[in-house]
Structures are given as structure tokens and as C-alpha cells.
Steps between C-alpha positions, in 0.01 A plus 500: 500500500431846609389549920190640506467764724290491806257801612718641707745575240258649211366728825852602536545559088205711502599714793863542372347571122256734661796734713774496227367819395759778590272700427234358702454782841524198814381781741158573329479069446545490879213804570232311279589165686474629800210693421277203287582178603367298778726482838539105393635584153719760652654269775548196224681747313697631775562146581647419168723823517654360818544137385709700185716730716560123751593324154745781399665550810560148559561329164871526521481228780297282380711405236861358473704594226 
């Protein structure tokens, strides 16, 4: 029986699916976030992109091989 996955994850899916573009200019994404989203959707975002950057940094020790 599959897992299903929990909200967190499909978030994650979506914003993954959504930035795979190479093609995709990050700096003008940035400008119009900056620019048209509330300060709370900004800081829950910024929040997210620090949780990642925690997660990559310290996934080697959390698990032994």
C-alpha cells in the first residue's frame, strides 16, 4: 500500500515542479515576489528557503550509513 503524502510534501512537489525550468529567469521571480506579495507570504517563504538550506547542510549527519 502506497504512503500517501502529507501537505507538506505536495507543497514541496509543486514548488520543485514550478522552478525546474532552466529556463525560468529566478531574478525577475524574486522582483515580482518582492514586489506583490504580502510581507507574511514573503517571510513564510523566506522561512521555507531557510528550513531547505538547514536540511541540506545538515542531512549528512543525520543519517548513519
Amino acid at each position: 500500500m502506497a504512503r500517501r503524502m502529507s501537505n507538506e510534501e505536495k507543497v514541496a512537489h509543486t514548488i520543485a515542479k514550478l522552478l525546474d525550468s532552466l529556463s525560468l529567469n529566478l531574478d525577475e521571480v524574486g522582483k515580482y515576489l518582492a514586489r506583490f506579495l504580502p510581507n507574511t507570504i514573503y517571510n513564510r517563504l523566506m522561512i521555507i528557503a531557510e528550513a531547505a538550506e538547514w536540511e541540506k547542510e545538515n542531512a549528512d549527519e543525520q543519517y548513519d550509513y
